[in-house]
C-alpha positions as a Markdown table, in Angstrom:
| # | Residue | x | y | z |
|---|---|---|---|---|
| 1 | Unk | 3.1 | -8.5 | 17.6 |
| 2 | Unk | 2.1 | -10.9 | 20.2 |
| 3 | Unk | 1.4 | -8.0 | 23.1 |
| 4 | Unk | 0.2 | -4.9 | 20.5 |
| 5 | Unk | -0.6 | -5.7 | 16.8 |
| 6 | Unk | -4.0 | -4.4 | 16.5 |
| 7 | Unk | -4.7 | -4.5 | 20.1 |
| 8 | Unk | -3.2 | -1.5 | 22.1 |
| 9 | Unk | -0.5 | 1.2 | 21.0 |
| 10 | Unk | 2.7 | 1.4 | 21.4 |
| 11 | Unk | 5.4 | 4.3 | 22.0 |
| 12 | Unk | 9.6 | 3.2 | 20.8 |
| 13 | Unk | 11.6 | 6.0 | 21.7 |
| 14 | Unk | 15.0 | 5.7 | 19.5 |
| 15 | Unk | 12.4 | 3.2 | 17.1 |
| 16 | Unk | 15.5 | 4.4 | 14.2 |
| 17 | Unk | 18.8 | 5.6 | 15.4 |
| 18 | Unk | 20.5 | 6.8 | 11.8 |
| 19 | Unk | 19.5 | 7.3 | 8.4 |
| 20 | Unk | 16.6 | 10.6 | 9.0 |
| 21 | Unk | 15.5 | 12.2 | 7.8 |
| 22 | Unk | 15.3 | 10.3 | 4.6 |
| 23 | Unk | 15.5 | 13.4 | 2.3 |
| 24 | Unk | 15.6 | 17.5 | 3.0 |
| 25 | Unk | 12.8 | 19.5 | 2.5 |
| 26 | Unk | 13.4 | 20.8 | -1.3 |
| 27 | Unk | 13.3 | 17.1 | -2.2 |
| 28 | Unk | 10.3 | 16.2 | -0.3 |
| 29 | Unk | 8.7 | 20.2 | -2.2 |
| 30 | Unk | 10.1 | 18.5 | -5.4 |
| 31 | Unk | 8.3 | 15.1 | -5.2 |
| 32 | Unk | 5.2 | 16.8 | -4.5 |
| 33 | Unk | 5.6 | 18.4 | -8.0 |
| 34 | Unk | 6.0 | 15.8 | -9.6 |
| 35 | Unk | 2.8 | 14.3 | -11.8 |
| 36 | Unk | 3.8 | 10.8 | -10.9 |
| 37 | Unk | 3.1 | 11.3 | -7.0 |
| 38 | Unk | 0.4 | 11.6 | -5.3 |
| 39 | Unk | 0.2 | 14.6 | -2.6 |
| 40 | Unk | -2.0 | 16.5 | -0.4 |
| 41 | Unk | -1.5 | 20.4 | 0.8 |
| 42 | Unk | -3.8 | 20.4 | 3.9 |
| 43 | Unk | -4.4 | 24.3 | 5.7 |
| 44 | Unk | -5.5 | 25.2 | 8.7 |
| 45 | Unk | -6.8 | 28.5 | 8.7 |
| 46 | Unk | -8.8 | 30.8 | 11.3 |
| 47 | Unk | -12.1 | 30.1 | 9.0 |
| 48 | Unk | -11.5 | 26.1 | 8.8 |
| 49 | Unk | -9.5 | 24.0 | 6.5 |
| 50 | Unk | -8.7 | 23.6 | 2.8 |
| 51 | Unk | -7.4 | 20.7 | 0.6 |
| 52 | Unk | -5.3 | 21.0 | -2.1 |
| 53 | Unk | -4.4 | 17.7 | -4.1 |
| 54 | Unk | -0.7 | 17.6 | -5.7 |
| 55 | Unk | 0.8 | 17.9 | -7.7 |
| 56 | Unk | 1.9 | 21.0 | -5.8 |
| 57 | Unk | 4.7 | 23.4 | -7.2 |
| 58 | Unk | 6.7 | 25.4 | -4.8 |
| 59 | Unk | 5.4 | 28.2 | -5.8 |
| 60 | Unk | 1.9 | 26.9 | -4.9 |
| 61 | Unk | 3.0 | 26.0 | -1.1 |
| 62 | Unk | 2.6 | 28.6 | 1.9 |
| 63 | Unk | 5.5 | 30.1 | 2.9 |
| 64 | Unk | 7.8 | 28.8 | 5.2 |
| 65 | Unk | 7.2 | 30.5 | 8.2 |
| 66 | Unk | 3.3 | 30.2 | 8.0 |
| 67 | Unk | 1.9 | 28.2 | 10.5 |
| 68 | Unk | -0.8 | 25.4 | 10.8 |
| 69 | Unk | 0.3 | 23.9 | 7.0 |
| 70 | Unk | 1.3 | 20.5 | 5.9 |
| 71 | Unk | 2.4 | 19.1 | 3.1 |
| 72 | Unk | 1.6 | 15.2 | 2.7 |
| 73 | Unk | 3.5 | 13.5 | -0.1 |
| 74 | Unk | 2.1 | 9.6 | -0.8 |
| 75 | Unk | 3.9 | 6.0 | -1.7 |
| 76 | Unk | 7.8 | 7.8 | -1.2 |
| 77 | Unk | 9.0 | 4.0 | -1.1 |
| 78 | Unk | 8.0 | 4.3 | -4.8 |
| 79 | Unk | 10.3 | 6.8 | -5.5 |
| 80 | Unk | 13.3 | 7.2 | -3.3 |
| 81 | Unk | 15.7 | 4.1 | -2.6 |
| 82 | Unk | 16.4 | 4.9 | 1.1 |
| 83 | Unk | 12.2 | 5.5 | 2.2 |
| 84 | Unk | 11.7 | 1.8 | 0.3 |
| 85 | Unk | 15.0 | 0.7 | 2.5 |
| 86 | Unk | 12.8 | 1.9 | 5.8 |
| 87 | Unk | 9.8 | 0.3 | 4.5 |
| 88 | Unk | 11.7 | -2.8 | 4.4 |
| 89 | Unk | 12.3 | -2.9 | 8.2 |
| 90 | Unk | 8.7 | -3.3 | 8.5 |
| 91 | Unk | 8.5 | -6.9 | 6.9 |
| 92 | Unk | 8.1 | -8.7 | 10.2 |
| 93 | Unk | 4.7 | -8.1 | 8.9 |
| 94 | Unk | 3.5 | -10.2 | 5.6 |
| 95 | Unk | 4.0 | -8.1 | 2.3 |
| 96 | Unk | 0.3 | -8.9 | 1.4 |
| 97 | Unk | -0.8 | -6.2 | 4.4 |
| 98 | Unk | 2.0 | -3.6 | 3.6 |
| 99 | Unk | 1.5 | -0.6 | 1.7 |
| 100 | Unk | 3.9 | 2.0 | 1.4 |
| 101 | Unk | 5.5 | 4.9 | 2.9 |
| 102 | Unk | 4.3 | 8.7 | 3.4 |
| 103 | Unk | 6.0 | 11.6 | 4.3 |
| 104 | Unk | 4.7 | 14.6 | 5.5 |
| 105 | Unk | 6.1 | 18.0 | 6.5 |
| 106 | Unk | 4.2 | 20.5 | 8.9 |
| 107 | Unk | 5.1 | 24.1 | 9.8 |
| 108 | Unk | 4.9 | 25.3 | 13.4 |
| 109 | Unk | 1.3 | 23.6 | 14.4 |
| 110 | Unk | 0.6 | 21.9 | 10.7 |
| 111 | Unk | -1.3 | 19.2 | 11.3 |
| 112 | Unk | -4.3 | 17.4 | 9.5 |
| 113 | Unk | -6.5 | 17.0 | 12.5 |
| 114 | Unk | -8.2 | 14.6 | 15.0 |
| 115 | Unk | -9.2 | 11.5 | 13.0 |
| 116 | Unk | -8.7 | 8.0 | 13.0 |
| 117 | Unk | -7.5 | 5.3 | 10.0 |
| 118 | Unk | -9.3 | 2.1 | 9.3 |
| 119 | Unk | -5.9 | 0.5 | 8.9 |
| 120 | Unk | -2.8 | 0.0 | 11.4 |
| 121 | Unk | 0.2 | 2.9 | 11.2 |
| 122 | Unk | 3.5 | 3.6 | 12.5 |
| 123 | Unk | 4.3 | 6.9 | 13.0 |
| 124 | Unk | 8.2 | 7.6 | 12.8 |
| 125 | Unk | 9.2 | 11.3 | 13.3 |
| 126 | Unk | 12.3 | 11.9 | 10.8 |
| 127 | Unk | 12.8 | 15.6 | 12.1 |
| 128 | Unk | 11.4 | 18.0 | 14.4 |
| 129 | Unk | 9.2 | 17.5 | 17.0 |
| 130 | Unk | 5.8 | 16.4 | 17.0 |
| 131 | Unk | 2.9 | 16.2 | 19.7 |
| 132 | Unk | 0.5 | 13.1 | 19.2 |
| 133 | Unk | -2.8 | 13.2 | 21.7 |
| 134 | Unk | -4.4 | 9.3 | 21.1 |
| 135 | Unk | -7.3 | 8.1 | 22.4 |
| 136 | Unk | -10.1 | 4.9 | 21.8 |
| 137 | Unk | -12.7 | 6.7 | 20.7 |
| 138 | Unk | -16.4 | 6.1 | 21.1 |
| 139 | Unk | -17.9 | 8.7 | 19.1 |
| 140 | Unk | -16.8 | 8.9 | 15.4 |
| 141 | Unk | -19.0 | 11.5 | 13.9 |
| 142 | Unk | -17.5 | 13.9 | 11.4 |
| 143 | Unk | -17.4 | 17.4 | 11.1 |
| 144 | Unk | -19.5 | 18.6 | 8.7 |
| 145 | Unk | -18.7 | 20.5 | 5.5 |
| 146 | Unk | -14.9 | 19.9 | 6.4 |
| 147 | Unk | -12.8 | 18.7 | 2.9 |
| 148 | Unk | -11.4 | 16.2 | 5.7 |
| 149 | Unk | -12.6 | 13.3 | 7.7 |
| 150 | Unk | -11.7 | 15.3 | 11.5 |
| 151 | Unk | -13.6 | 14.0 | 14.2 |
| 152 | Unk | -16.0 | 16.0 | 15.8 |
| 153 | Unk | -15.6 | 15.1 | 19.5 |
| 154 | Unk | -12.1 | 14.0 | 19.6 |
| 155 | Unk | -11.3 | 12.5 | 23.4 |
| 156 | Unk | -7.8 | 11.8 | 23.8 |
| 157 | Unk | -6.3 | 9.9 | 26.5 |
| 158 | Unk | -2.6 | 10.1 | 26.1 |
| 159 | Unk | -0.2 | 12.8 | 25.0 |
| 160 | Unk | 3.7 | 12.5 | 23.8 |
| 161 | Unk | 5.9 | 14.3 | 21.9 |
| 162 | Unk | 8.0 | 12.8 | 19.5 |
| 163 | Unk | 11.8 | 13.6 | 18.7 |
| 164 | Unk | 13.5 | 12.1 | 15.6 |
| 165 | Unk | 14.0 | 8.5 | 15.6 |
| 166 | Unk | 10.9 | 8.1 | 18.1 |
| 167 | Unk | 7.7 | 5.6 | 16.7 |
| 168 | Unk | 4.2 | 5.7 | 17.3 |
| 169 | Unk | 2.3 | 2.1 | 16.4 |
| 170 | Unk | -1.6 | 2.7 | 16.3 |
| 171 | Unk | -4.2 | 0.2 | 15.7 |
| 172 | Unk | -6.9 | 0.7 | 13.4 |
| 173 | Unk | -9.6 | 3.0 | 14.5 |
| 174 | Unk | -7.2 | 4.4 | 17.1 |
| 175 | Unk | -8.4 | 8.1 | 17.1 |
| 176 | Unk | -5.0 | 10.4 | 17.0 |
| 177 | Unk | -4.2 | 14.0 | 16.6 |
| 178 | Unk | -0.9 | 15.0 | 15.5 |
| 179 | Unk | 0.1 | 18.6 | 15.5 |
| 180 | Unk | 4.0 | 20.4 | 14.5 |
| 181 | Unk | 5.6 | 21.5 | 17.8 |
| 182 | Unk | 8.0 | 24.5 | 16.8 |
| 183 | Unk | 8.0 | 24.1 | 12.8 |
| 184 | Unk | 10.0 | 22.0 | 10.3 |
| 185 | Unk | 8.9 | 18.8 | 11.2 |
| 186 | Unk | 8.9 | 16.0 | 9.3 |
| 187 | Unk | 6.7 | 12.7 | 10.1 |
| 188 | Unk | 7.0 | 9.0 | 8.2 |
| 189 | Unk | 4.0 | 7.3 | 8.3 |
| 190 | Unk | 4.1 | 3.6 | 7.2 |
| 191 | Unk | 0.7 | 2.4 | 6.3 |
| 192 | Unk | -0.7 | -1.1 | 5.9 |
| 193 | Unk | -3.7 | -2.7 | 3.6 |
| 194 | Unk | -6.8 | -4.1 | 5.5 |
| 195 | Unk | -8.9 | -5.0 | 2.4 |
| 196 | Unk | -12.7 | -4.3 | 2.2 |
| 197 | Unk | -14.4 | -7.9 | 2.1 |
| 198 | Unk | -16.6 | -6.3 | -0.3 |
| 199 | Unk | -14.4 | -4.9 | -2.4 |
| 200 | Unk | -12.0 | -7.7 | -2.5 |
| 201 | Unk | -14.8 | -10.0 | -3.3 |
| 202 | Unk | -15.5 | -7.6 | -6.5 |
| 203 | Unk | -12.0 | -7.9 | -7.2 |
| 204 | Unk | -11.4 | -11.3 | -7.6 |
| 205 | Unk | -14.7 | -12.6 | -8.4 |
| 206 | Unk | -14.0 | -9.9 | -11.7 |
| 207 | Unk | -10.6 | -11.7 | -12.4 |
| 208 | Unk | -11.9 | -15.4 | -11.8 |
| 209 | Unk | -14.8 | -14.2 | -14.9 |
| 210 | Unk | -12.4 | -13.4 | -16.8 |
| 211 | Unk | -10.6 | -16.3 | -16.7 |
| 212 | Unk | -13.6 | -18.8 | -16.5 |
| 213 | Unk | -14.2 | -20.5 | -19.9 |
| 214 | Unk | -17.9 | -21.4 | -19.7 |
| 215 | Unk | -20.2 | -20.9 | -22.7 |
| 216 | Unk | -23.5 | -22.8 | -21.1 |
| 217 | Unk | -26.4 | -21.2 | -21.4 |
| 218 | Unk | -29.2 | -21.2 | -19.9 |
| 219 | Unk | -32.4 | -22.9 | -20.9 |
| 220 | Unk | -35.9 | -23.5 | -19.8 |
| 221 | Unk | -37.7 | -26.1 | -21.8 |
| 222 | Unk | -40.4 | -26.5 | -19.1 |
| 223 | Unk | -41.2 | -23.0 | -18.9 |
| 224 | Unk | -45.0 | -22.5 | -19.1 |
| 225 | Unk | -46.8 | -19.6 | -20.7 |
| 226 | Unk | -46.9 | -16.8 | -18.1 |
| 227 | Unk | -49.6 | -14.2 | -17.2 |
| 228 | Unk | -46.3 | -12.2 | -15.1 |
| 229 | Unk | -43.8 | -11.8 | -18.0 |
| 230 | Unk | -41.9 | -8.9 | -15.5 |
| 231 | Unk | -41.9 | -11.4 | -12.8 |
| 232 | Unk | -37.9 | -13.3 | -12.2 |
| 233 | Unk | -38.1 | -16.3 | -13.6 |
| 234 | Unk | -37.1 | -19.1 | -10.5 |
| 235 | Unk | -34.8 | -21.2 | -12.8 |
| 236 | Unk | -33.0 | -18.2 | -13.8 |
| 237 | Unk | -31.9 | -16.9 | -10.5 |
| 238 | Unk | -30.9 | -21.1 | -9.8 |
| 239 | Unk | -28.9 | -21.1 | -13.0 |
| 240 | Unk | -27.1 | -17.4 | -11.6 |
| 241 | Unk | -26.4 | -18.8 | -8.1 |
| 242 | Unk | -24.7 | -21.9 | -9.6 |
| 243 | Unk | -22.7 | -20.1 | -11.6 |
| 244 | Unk | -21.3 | -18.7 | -8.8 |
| 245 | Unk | -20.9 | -21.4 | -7.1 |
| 246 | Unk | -19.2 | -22.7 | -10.0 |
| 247 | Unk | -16.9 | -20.2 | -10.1 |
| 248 | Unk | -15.5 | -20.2 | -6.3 |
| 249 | Unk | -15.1 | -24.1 | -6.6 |
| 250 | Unk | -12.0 | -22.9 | -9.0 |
| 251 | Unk | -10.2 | -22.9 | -5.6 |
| 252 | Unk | -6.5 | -22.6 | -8.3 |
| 253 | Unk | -8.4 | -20.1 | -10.0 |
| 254 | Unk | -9.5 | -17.7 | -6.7 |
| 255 | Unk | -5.7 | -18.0 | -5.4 |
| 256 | Unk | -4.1 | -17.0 | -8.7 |
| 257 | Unk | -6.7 | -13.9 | -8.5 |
| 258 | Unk | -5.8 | -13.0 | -4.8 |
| 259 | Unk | -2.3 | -13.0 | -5.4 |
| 260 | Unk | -2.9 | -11.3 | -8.4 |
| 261 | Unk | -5.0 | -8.8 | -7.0 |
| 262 | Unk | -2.4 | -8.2 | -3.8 |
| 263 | Unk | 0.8 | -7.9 | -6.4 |
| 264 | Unk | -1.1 | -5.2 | -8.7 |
| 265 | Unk | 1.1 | -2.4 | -8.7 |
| 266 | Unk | -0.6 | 0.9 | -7.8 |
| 267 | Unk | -2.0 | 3.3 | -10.9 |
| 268 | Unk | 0.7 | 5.9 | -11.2 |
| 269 | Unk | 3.8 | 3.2 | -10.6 |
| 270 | Unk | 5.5 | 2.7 | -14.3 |
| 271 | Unk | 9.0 | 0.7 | -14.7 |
| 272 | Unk | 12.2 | 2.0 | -15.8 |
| 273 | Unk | 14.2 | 0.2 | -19.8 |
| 274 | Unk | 16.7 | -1.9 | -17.7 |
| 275 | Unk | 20.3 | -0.7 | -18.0 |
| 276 | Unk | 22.6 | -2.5 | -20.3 |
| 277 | Unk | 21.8 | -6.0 | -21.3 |
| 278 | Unk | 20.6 | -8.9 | -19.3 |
| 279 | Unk | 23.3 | -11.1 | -18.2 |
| 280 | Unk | 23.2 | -14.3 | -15.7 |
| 281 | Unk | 24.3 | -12.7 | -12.3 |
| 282 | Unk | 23.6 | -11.4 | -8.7 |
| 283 | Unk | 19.7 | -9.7 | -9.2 |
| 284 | Unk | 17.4 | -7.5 | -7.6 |
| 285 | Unk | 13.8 | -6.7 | -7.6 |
| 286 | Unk | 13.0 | -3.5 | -8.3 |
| 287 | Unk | 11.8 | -0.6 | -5.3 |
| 288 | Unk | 8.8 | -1.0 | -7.3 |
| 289 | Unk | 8.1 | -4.6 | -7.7 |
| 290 | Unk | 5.4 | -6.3 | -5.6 |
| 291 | Unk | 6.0 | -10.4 | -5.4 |
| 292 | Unk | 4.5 | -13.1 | -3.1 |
| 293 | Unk | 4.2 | -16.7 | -3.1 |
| 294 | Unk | 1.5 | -19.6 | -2.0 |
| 295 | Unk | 2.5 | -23.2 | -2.1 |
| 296 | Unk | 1.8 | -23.8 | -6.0 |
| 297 | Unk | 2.2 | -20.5 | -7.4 |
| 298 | Unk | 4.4 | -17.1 | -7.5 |
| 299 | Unk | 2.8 | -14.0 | -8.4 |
| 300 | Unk | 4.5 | -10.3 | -9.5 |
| 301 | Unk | 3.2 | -7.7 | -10.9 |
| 302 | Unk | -0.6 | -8.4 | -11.1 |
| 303 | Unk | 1.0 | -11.8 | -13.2 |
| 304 | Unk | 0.6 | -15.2 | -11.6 |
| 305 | Unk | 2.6 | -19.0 | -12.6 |
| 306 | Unk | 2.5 | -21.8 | -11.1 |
| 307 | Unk | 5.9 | -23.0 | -9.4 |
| 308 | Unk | 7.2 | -26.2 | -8.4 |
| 309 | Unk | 10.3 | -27.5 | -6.5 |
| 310 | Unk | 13.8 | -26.4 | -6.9 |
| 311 | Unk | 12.3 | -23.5 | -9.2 |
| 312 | Unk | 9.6 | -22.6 | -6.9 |
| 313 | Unk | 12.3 | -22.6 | -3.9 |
| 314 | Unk | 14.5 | -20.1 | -5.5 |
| 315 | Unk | 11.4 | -18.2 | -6.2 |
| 316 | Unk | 10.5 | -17.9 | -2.7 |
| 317 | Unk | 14.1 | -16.8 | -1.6 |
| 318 | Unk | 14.1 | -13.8 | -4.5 |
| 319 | Unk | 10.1 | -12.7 | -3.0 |
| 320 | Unk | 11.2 | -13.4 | 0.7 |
| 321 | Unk | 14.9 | -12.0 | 0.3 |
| 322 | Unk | 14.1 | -9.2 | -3.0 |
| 323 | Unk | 17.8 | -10.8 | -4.1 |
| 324 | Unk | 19.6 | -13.4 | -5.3 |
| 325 | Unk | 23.1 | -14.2 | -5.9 |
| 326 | Unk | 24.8 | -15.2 | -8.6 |
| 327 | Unk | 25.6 | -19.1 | -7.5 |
| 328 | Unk | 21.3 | -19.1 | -7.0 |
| 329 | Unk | 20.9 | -18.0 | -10.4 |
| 330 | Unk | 23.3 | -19.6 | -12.1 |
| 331 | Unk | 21.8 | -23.1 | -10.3 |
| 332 | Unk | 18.3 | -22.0 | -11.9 |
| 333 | Unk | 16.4 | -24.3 | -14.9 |
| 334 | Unk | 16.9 | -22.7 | -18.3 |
| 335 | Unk | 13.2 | -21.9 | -17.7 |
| 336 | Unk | 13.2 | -19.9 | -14.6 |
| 337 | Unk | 16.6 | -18.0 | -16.0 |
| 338 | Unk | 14.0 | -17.4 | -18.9 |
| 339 | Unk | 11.5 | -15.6 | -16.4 |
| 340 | Unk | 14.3 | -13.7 | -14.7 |
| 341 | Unk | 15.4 | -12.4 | -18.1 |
| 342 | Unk | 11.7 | -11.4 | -18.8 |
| 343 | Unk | 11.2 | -9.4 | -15.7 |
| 344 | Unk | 14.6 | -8.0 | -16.4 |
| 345 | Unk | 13.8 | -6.5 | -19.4 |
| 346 | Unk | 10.0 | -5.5 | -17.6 |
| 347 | Unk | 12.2 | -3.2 | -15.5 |
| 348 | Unk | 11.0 | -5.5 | -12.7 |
| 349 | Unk | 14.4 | -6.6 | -11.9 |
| 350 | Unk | 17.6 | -5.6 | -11.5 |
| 351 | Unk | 21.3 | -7.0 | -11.7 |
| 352 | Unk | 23.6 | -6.4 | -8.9 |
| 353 | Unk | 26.7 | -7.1 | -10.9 |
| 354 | Unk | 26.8 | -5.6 | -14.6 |
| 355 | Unk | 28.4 | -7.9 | -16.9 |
């Protein structure tokens, strides 16, 4: 982190020495057919390329042996216990800037071509062989009329290939080309959330409105008779920028809205009816279930409560450690075995020991 984390690249051969690939290739096909998952069929043809978005049935997919296609199947973690196992080794980073896991698979050449990400990746080949050429680019003009953003005047610097169990860390805006090297290869990319200021801003400042209970309107008793009725009235646009300024002194109210925001689960993520009934134990958080902490509050799920001594400490070890056992649970106030029992039956959490 110190010597590379958004700084410089870095290249771990033997990065993960057991467990890949995570899943064979008819179970990757089958994700991609799947309404619930988001995936890409990217071609590279002799005319250009073509786009498909998922989901994909088999019959839909090139043939095996065809070169220069990949297959790019989004948020695995979400779906498959061992992929959200993986993703897991990559919490040396805070939760609140990791996102999830993608798989890809490429036939001989299949790639999706020079570009660069705004965000930082590793790249962890699962099986196969792949050739990356990386670079720090200068010029970052796109092709035109391409369905993909692929740099026009890609300049790459270095070239490796990658066995299984080798990593490739990129920092954002790290210009890389990655291209199949014999067929059958298979690539985890494990992708992290840089937030748009502007966007985030939009975000929260939405959730902090609707939470804000203020009915004052505005008035202008001084206002004069007016020969400019189009013409913004001064007092008006005083009365909208303290508003605002109102609104991001709710310093509680803006961090229960970030952590809100940063625990939302994605659009097409659903929970599972809990198996069996809930019973005080050993528990889990489900593959699914985003939750972080602050010092006064814990947030799940896009929900946010405000925590407070031994309650919030056991908090912190379920979001920090995703478990707890049963002596932690059973040491719980009747109201945070309450919330446990809530999230339970939300399909957010799990027990580890069935009654």
């Amino acid at each position: 982190m110190r010597r590379h984390w958004q700084k410089k690249p870095l290249l771990i051969r033997g990065a993960v020495t057991a467990g890949l690939p995570l899943l064979n290739r008819q179970q990757l096909f089958d994700l991609a057919a799947s309404e619930a998952v988001e995936s890409r069929l990217i071609v590279r043809k002799p005319h250009g390329w073509t786009l498909r978005h998922g989901p994909l049935a088999r019959s839909q997919l090139p043939p095996l042996k065809q070169p220069g296609w990949t297959l790019l199947v989004q948020g695995v973690d979400q779906h498959l216990e061992a992929a959200h196992a993986l993703l897991q080794r990559f919490r040396f980073v805070p939760d609140a800037r990791l996102d999830d896991l993608m798989i890809s698979w490429a036939s001989d050449t299949g790639g999706v071509g020079p570009h660069f990400d705004s965000y930082d990746v590793f790249l962890l080949q699962a099986s196969g062989q792949r050739r990356w050429r990386i670079g720090r680019q200068k010029d970052f003009s796109l092709q035109p009329d391409v369905p993909l953003k692929i740099l026009s005047h890609f300049e790459p610097e270095e070239e490796h290939v990658l066995n299984p169990g080798d990593m490739l860390y990129l920092p954002p805006r790290w210009a890389h080309d990655g291209d199949a090297v014999g067929g059958d290869c298979t690539t985890c990319s494990i992708g992290f959330r840089a937030p748009q200021r502007g966007g985030l801003a939009g975000e929260l400042l939405q959730r902090m409105a609707d939470e804000l209970d203020d009915d004052t309107l505005f008035r202008d008793p001084q206002q004069t008779a007016t020969a400019h009725p189009a013409a913004m009235p001064v007092a008006l646009e005083a009365f909208a920028a303290d508003a605002l300024q109102r609104l991001l002194a709710e310093r509680e109210s803006l961090a229960c809205a970030l952590g809100e925001v940063m625990t939302e689960p994605k659009p097409r993520v659903w929970f599972d009816e809990p198996e069996g009934d809930w019973a005080l134990g050993a528990v889990r958080l489900d593959r699914r279930t985003r939750m972080m902490y602050d010092d006064r509050h814990i947030f799940i799920n896009g929900e946010s409560f405000r925590a407070g001594g031994a309650d919030a400490r056991l908090m912190r070890l379920l979001a920090d450690q995703r478990v707890l056992d049963a002596r932690h649970v059973a040491r719980a106030s009747e109201d945070a075995k309450a919330l446990l029992q809530d999230w339970f039956e939300a399909g957010w959490l799990r027990r580890l020991d069935p009654a």
